[in-house]
C-alpha positions in Angstrom: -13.9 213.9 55.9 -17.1 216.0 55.3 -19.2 212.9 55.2 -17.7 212.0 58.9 -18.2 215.8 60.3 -21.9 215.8 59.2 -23.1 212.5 60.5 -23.5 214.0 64.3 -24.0 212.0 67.2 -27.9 212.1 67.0 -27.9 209.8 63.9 -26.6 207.2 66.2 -30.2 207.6 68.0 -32.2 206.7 64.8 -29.5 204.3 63.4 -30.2 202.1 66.4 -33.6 202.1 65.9 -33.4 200.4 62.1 -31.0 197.9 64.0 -33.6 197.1 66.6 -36.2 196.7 64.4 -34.6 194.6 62.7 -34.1 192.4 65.8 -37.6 190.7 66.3 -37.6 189.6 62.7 -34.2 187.4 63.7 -35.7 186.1 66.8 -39.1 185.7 65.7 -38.5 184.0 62.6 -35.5 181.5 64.2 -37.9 180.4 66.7 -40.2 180.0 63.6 -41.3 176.5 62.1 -42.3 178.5 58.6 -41.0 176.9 55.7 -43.0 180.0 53.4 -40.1 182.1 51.3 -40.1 185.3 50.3 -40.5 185.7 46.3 -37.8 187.0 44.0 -39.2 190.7 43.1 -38.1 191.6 39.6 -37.7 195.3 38.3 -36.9 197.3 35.5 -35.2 200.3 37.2 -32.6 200.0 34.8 -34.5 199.7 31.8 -34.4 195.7 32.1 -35.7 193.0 33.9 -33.4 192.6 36.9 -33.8 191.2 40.6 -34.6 194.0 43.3 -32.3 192.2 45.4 -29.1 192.0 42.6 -29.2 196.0 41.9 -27.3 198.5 44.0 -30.2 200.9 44.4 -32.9 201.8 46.6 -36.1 200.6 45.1 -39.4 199.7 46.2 -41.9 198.1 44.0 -45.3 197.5 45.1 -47.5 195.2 42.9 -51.0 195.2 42.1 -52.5 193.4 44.9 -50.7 195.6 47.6 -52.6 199.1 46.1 -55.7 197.5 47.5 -54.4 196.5 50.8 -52.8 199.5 51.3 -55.5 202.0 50.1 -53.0 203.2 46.6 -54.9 205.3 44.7 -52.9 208.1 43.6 -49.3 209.3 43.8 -50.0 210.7 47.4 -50.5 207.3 48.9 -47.3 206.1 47.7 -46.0 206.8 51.6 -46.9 203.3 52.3 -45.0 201.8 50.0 -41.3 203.2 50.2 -39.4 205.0 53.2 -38.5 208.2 52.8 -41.0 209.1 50.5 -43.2 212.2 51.4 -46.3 213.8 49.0 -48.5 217.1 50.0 -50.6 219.1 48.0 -49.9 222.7 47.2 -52.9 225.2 47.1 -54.6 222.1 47.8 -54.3 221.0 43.7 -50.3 220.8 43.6 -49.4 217.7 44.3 -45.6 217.9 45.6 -43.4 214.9 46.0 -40.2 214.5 47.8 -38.0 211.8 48.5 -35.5 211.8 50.6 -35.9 215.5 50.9 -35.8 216.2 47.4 -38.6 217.7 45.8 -40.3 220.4 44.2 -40.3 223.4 46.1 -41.0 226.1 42.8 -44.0 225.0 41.9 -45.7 228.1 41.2 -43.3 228.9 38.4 -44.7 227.1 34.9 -41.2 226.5 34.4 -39.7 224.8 37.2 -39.6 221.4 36.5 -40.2 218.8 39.6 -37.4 216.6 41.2 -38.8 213.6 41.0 -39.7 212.4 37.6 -43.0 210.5 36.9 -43.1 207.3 34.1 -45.5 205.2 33.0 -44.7 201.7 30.7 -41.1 203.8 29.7 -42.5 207.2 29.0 -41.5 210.3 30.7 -44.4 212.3 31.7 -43.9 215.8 31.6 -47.1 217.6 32.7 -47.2 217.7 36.1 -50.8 217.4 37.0 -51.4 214.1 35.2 -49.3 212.6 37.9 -52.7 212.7 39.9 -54.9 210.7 37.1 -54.6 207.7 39.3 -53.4 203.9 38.7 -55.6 201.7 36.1 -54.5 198.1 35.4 -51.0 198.1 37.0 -48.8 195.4 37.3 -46.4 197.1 39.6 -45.3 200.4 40.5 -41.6 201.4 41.5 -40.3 204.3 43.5 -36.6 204.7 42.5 -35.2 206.6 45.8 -32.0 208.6 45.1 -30.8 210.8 41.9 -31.0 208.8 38.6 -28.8 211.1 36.7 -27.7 208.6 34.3 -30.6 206.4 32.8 -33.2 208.6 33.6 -31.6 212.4 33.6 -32.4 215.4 34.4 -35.7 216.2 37.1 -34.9 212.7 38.5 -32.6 214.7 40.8 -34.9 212.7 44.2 -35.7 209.7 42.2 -38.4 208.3 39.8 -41.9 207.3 39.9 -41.8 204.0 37.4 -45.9 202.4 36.4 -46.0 199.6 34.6 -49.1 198.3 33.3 -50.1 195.1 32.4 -49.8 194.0 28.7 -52.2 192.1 26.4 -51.6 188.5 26.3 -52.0 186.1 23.5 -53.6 182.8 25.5 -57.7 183.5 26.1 -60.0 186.3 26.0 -60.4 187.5 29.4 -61.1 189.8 32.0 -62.6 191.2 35.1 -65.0 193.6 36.6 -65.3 195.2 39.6 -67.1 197.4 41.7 -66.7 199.0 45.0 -68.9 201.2 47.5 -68.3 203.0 50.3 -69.2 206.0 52.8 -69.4 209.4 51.7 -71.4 207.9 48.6 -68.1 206.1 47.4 -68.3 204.1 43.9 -65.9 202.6 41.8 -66.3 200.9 38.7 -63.6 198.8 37.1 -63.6 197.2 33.4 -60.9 195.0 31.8 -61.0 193.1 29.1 -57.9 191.0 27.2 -58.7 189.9 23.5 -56.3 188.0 21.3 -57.2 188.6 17.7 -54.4 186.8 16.1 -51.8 184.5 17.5 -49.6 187.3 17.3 -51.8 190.2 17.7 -53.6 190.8 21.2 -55.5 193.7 22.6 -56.2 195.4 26.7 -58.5 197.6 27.4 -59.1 199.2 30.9 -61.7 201.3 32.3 -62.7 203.0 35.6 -64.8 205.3 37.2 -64.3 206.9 40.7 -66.5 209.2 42.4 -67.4 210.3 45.4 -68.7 213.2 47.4 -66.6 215.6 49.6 -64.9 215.2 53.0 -65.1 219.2 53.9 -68.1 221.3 53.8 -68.2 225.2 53.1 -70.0 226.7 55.7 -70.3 229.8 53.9 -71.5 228.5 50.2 -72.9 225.0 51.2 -70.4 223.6 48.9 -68.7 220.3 49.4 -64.8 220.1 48.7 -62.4 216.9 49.0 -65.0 215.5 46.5 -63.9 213.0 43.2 -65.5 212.4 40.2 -63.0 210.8 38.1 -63.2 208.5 34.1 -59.9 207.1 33.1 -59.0 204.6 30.1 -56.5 203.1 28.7 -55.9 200.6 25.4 -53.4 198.8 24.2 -52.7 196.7 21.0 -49.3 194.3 21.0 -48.0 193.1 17.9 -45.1 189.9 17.9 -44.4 189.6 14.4 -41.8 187.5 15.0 -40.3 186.0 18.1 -37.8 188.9 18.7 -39.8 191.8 17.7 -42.3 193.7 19.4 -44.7 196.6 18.6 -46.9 198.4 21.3 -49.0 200.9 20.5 -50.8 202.6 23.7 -53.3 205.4 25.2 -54.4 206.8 28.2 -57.2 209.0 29.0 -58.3 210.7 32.0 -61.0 213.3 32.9 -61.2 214.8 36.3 -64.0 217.5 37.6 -64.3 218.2 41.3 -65.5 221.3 43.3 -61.5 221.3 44.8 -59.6 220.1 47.2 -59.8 221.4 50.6 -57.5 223.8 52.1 -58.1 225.6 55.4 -56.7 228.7 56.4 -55.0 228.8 59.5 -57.0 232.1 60.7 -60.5 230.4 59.6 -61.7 229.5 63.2 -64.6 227.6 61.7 -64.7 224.7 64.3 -63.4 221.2 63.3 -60.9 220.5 60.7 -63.5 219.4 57.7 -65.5 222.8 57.6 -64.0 225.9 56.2 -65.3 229.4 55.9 -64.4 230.7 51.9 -66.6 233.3 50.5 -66.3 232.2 47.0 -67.1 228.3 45.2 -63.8 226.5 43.9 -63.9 224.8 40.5 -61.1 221.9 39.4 -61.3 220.3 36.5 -58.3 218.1 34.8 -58.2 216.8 31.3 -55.1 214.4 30.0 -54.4 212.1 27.2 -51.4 210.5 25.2 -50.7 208.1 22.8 -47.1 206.2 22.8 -45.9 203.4 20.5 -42.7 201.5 21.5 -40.6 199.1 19.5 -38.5 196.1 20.8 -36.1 194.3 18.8 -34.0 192.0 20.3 -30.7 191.2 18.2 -27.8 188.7 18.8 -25.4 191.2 21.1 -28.4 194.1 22.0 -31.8 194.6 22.2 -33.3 197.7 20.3 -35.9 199.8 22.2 -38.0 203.1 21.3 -39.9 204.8 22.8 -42.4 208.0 21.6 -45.4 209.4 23.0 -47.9 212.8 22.6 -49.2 213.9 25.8 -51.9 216.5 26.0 -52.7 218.5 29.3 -55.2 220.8 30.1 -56.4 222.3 33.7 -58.6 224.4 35.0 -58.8 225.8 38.7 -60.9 228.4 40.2 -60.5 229.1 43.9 -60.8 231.3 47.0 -57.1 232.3 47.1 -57.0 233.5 50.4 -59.7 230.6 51.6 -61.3 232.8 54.1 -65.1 234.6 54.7 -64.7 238.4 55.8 -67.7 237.8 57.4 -66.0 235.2 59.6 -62.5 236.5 59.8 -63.3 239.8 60.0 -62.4 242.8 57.3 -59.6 242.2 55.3 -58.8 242.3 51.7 -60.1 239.5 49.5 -58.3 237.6 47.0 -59.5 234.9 44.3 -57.9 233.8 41.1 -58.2 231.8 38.2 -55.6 229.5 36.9 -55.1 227.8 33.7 -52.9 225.6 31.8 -52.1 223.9 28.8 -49.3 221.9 27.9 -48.4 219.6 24.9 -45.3 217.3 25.1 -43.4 215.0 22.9 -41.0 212.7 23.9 -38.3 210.3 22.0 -36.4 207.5 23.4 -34.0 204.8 22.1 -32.3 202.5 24.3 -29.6 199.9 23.1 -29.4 197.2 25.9 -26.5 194.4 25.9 -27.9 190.8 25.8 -24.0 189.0 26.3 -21.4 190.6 28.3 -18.6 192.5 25.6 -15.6 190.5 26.7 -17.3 188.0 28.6 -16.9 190.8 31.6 -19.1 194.0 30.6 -23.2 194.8 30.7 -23.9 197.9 28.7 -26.4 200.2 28.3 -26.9 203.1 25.8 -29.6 205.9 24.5 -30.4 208.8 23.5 -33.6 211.1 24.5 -35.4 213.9 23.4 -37.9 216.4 24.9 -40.6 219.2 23.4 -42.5 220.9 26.4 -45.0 223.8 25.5 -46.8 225.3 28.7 -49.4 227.8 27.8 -50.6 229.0 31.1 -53.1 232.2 32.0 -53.7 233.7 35.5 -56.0 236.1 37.0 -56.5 237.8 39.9 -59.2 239.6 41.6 -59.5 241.4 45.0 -61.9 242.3 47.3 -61.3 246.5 47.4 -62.3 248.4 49.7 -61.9 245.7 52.1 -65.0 243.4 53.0 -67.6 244.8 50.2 -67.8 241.2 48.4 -67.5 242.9 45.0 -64.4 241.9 44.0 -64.6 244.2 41.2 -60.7 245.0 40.8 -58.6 243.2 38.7 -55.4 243.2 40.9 -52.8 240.5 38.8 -52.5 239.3 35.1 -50.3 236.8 34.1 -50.3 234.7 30.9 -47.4 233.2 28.6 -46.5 230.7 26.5 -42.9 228.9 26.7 -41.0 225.9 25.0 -38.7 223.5 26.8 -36.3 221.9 24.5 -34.1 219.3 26.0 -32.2 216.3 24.7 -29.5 213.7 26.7 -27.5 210.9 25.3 -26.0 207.8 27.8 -24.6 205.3 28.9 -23.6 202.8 32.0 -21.8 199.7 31.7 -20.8 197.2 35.2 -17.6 195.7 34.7 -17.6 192.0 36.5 -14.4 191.5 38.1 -15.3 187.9 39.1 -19.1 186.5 40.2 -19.1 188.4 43.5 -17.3 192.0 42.6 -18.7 194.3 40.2 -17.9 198.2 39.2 -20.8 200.6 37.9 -20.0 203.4 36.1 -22.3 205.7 33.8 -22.3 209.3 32.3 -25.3 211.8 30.9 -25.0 214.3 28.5 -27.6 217.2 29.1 -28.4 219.9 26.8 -31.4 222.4 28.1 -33.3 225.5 26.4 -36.5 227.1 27.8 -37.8 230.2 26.2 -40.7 232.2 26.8 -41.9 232.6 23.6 -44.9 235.3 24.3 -46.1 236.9 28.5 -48.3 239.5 29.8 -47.4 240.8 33.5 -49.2 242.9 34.8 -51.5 243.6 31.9 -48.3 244.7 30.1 -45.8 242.3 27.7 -43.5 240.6 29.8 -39.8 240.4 29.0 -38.5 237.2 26.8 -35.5 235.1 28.3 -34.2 232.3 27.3 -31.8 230.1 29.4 -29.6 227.2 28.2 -28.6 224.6 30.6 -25.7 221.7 29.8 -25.0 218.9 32.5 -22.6 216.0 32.8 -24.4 214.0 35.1 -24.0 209.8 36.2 -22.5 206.9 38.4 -20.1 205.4 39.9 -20.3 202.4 42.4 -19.0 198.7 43.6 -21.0 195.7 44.5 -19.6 193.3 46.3 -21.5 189.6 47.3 -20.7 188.5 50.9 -22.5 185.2 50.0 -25.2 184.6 47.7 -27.9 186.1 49.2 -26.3 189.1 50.2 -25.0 192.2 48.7 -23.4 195.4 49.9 -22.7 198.5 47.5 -21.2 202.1 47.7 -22.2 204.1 45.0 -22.3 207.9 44.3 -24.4 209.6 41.7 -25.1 213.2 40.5 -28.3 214.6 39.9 -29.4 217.8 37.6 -32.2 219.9 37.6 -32.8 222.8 34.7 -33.1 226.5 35.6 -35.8 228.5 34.2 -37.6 231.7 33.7 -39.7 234.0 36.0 -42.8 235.9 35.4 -41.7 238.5 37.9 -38.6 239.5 39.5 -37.2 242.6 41.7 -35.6 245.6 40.4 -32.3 246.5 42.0 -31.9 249.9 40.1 -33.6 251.2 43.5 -30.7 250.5 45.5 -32.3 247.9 47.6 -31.1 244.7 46.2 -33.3 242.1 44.5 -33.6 238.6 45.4 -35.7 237.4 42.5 -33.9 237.5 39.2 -35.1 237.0 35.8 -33.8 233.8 35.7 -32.9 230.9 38.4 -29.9 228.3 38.4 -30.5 224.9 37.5 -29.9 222.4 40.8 -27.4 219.7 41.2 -26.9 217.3 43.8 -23.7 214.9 44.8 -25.4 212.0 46.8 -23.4 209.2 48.4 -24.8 205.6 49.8 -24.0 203.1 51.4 -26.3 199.6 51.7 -26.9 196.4 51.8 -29.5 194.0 50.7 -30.3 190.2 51.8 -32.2 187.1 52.7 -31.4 185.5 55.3 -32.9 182.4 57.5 -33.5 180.5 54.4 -35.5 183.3 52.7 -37.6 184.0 55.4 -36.5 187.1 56.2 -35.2 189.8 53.9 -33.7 193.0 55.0 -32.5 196.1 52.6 -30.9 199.1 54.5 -28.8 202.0 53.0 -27.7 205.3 54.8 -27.0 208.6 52.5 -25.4 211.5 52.4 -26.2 214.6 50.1 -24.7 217.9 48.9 -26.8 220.1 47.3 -25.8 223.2 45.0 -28.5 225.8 44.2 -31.6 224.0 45.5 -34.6 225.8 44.0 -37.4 227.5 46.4 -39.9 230.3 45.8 -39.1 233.1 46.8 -40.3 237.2 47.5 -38.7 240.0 46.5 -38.4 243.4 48.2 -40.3 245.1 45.4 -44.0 244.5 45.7 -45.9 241.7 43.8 -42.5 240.3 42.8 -42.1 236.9 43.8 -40.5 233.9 42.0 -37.7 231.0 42.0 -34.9 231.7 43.7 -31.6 229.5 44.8 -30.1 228.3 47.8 -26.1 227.9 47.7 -25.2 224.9 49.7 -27.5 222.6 51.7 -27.4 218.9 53.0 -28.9 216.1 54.0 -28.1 212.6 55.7 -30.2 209.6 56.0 -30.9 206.3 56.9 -33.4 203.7 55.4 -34.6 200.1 56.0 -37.1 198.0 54.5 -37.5 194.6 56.4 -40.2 191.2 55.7 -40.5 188.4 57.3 -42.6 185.0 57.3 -43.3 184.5 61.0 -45.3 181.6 60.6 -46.4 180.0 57.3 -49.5 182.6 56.9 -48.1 185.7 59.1 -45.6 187.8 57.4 -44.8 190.9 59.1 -43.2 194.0 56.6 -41.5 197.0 57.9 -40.5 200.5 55.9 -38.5 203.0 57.9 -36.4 205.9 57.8 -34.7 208.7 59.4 -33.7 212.0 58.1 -31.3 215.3 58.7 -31.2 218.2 56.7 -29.6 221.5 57.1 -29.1 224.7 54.8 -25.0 225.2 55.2 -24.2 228.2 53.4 -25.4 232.0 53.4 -28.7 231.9 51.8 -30.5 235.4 52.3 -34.6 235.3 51.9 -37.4 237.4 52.4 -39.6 235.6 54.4 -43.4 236.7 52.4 -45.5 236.6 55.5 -43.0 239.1 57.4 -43.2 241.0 54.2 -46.5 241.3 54.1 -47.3 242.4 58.0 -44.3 245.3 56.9 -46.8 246.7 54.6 -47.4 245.7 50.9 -46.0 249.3 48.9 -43.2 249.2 52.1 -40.3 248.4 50.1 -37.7 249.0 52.8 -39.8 247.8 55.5 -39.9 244.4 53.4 -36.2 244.7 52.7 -35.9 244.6 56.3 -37.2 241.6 56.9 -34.8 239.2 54.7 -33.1 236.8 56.9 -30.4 234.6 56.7 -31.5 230.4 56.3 -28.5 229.1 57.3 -28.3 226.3 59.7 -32.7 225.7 58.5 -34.0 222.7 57.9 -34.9 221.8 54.1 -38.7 222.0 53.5 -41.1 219.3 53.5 -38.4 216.2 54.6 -40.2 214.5 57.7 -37.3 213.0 60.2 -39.2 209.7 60.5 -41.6 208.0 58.8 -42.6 204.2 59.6 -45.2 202.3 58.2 -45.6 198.6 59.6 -47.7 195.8 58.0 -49.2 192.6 59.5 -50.7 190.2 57.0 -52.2 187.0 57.6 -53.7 184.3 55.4 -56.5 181.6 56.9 -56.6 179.1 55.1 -60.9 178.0 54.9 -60.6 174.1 53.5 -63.0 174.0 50.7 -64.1 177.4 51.6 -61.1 179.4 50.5 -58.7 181.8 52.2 -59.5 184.8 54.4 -56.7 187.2 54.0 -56.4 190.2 56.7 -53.9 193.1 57.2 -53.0 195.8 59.2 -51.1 198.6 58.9 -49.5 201.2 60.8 -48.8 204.4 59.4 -46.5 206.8 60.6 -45.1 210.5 59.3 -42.7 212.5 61.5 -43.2 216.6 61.7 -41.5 218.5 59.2 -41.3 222.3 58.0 -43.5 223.7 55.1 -40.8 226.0 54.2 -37.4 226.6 54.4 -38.2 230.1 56.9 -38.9 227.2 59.9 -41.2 229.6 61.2 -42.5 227.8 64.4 -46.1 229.0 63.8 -46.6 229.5 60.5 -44.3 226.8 59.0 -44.0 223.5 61.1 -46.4 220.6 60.0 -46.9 218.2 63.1 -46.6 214.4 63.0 -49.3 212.0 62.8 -50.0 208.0 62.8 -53.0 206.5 61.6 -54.5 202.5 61.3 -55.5 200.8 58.6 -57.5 197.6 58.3 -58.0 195.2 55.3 -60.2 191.8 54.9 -60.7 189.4 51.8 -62.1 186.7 51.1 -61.4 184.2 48.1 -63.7 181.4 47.6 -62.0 177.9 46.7 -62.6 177.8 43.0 -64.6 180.5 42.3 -64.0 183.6 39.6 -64.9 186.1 42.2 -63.7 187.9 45.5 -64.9 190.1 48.3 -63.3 192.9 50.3 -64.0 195.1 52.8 -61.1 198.0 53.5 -61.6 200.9 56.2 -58.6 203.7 56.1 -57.9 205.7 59.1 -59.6 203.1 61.2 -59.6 205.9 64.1 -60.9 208.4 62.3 -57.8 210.9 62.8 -59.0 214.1 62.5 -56.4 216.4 63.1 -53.8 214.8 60.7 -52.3 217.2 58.5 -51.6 216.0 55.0 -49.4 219.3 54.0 -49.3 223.1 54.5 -49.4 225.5 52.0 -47.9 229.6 52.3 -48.7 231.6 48.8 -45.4 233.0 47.9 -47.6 235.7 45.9 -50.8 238.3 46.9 -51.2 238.2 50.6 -49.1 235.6 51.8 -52.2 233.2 52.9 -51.2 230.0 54.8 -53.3 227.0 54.5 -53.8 223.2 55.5 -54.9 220.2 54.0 -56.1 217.4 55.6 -55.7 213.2 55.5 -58.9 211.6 54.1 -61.4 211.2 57.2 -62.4 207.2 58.3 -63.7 205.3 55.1 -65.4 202.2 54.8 -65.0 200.4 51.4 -67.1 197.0 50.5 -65.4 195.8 47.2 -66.4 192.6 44.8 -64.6 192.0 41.8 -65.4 189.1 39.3 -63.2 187.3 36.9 -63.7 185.3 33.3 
């Protein structure tokens, strides 16, 4: 009944639009001579190889060729390759991922963990920031859209971000080089090389170097910002001892320094989007590496997996925190800090997959995992005082502490085959949680120690059912879970105004429901997945302020939901014109009582004003969720000319499309809505008949969008600055790659 009260008339509105979109693939490819097909797309979502088209869930896999032709070079550019799917970047570092409204919406706290986990080759990555170290040597990457509560567990509570890179092979040594050049002094340089050393013993190594100079000038400092100088590797050594045993033993290395990302107050009236006015130079620099060995045996009734990695994190940030020039803005009080963090993780996975059905009628899976997480983090923060001096000679804020996150899961799933065209899903997760702060300083005095302990009996249920063979429909509901942790500061309610930050915050769950159905139809010309959703969320996590002064952290929302609807649609029009279509449609509305103190009103009532700021919480209910667009749309053309003995010209263009959405959960019309925007994107290539080598040439944001705002950013701490960052201005990229 709840499911039928929420979905309004006004999803009708969008609903029809999937349906008509869908309509010019039918008639276009029926009146079409094509006898191309659409290739089977296989995917390890569930921790084997399966077909995309044979699994009830929402998955989008992209392989390597498509990260070139749609510009994929880090986790924000994954909007073009899955609907629903939504990345900004906080404080212009943070990057923030949400899918289907889910996200990460603490991530100020050291603690809070995000919502949509990020793995590469099986391995659960746990530092945040390495997220951005980019994609070298990939064989695919999928976007897992929904909670995945029972193979991958808790902070998959959205979804999951799956890599998968390529693996030695045992036949020749090869490899390739590349190298790529562009405006704005763009280079890339790209090493691979594949040795076999035994007949059962290979090696992979990949390197790459990206750089280029910034997007944004600082009129006040000269400084540019938006600028990339990037060196990532990675290695790896396969063993086959014998045919049903594996041994991989990986690493990965990346090292990041830029000047910073640009982020432009909304009070800097410096003209034009890509010049700012900040009165003091920004400094990022990112360090990451891990090693990970995994172990495949394949027995008679199961294959054996484990999987265990070290990952190392370290990051540096120095920044204008307020991002403005009081010589441009006018007086007003100052504020820069410097941020740093360092986190070591281990991980441990084992996975027991079935290879024949038990009782000729049940697939299985088991495992168990386990997680160590230490963040050491230290923060510091300086202000400008008396206002407009430029000496910045008080030490307002200290902040530094050092906490452990200990988690381990064990699970399972099994489908029961009722006969070859009805199957029933079911799977469970066990969840046991501990963070402690281990040591803090607050305010340049020791901070209290909490610990919190999280359990959670997370999973699956669903039914498949095949209306023919090349079409599926499903129903399945699954429950997500999300830790609680610990905050640095919090109110004091011994006052007798109440306080809305507490030591501690709840962990998050989630109750989603969907609905879909996948197929091929017109002889495998045309393939159309579509799913609509409805969630329930308990206890959403958002940062949030406190009465008291200087007191913000993670707080809770009671009840909130969301409702959705999703397609993804390709189609051979012709023989060499294939046509590919990702949209979706999203509502979300806080239900409950959820009683906030809106920062930025909190701040105009006067910093030491503790019941002025009291008076200024408000009530969220019947607000939007934060950062969840209502549409996005991204529409791809590709053709392929075929040249005779002079190769194949292959062309694309894309359309890319992200609908408006609020910041934060206030929906303050000013300070908190993030407008739409649509931009072009054109790719050529050129492959010689016969030849080892290949030529591109790639311009993004073929109109030079200027106003396209990425994400917006509101400090939840200090003075409450708001700030935007913006898509990447018009590049031009020539590229050349050469293979032996």
């Amino acid at each position: 009944m709840m499911i039928i009260s929420t979905f309004r008339l006004r999803h009708l509105i969008p609903l029809s639009t999937i349906i008509c979109l869908f309509q010019p693939f039918t008639t276009l490819a029926q009146t079409s001579a094509s006898q191309a097909r659409l290739e089977e797309v296989v995917v390890t979502a569930q921790k084997k190889e399966e077909s995309l088209q044979d699994i009830s869930l929402s998955v989008s896999a992209v392989r390597e060729q498509d990260l070139e032709v749609k510009n994929v070079v880090s986790v924000i550019d994954l909007t073009s390759v899955a609907p629903g799917f939504n990345a900004t970047r906080n404080e212009g570092f943070r990057t923030i991922v949400s899918i289907r409204g889910i996200g990460q919406e603490a991530n100020q706290n050291g603690s809070a963990t995000p919502g949509v986990s990020y793995h590469v080759d099986g391995v659960y990555i746990a530092a945040p920031f390495s997220m951005d170290t980019g994609f070298l040597d990939v064989e695919r990457i999928e976007v897992l859209r929904g909670p995945q509560g029972t193979v991958y567990g808790q902070n998959s509570i959205g979804g999951s971000i799956n890599v998968i890179t390529k693996d030695p092979e045992f036949d020749e040594v090869k490899g390739e080089v590349g190298f790529s050049y562009g405006n704005y002094d763009t280079v890339q340089a790209d090493a691979v090389l594949n040795v076999p050393l035994t007949d059962n013993l290979a090696w992979r190594g990949a390197f790459r170097h990206y750089a280029h100079d910034g997007f944004t000038k600082n009129v006040s400092n000269g400084q540019d910002l938006d600028d990339a100088d990037d060196i990532m590797g990675r290695t790896k050594l396969l063993w086959e001892p014998t045919d049903n045993l594996s041994i991989t033993i990986g690493g990965d290395y990346y090292h990041g320094r830029a000047n910073g990302a640009a982020a432009k107050s909304i009070v800097d009236p410096t003209p034009g989007p890509r010049r700012v006015a900040q009165d003091r130079r920004s400094l990022y620099a990112l360090d990451t590496w891990s090693v990970h060995g995994t172990i495949e045996w394949e027995l008679p009734v199961a294959t054996f997996k484990s999987i265990t990695s070290y990952q190392w994190e370290d990051q540096d940030i120095e920044r204008d925190n307020d991002r403005t020039d009081p010589a441009v803005v006018g007086p007003s009080v100052q504020d820069n800090a410097d941020n740093a963090q360092l986190r070591k993780t281990v991980t441990q996975e084992i996975n027991l997959i079935s290879n024949e059905r038990l009782f000729g009628k049940v697939d299985w899976l088991a495992g168990f995992f386990y997680l160590n997480h230490e963040t050491e983090q230290d923060f510091i923060e300086f202000l400008d005082f008396p206002p407009n001096t430029g000496a910045f000679n008080v030490l307002s804020f200290q902040a530094a502490s050092l906490q452990e996150r200990r988690s381990w899961s064990v699970y399972g799933q099994g489908t029961f085959h009722f006969n070859d065209r009805l199957r029933l899903i079911g799977g469970i997760r066990y969840t046991d949680d501990t963070l402690e702060r281990i040591r803090g300083v607050v305010f340049f005095n020791p901070a209290s120690l909490f610990k919190t302990e999280d359990t959670a009996v997370t999973g699956r249920a669903g039914l498949e059912w095949d209306l023919s063979r090349d079409i599926m429909t499903y129903f399945t509901w699954s429950r997500g879970f999300r830790p609680g942790g610990i905050n640095l500061t919090f109110g004091d309610d011994t006052d007798g105004i109440p306080a809305i930050v507490q030591p501690t915050f709840e962990s998050e769950t989630v109750n989603a429901y969907e609905i879909g159905m996948k197929g091929d139809f017109l002889d495998g010309r045309l393939r159309a997945n579509v799913a609509a959703f409805f969630y329930q969320f308990d206890n959403a996590q958002l940062m949030g302020t406190d009465p008291d002064p200087f007191s913000g952290g993670v707080t809770n929302l009671p009840e909130s939901e969301s409702i959705g609807l999703e397609g993804e649609f390709t189609a051979f029009l012709t023989d060499n014109l294939r046509l590919e279509i990702l949209a979706s449609y999203l509502d979300t509305e806080i239900t409950a009582d959820a009683f906030q103190l809106d920062n930025v009103a909190a701040q105009s009532a006067g910093t030491f004003n503790e019941p002025g700021r009291a008076a200024q919480i408000q009530n969220l209910k019947g607000n939007e969720l934060a950062k969840s667009p209502d549409v996005t749309l991204d529409i791809t053309l590709r053709h392929a000319l075929a040249l005779g003995k002079y190769g194949t010209l292959n062309s694309a263009f894309q359309f890319k499309h992200r609908g408006e959405f609020f910041h934060r959960y206030f929906n303050d019309p000013v300070i908190d809505k993030v407008p739409s925007y649509s931009i072009f994107n054109l790719y050529l290539q050129y492959e010689p008949a016969n030849q080892p080598w290949e030529a591109s040439l790639s311009v993004y944001n073929l109109t030079d969008n200027d106003d396209a705002i990425q994400g917006q950013f509101t400090d939840a701490f200090g003075i409450g600055a708001t700030v935007q960052s913006f898509v990447p201005p018009r590049q031009v990229i020539g590229r050349v790659k050469y293979r032996f």
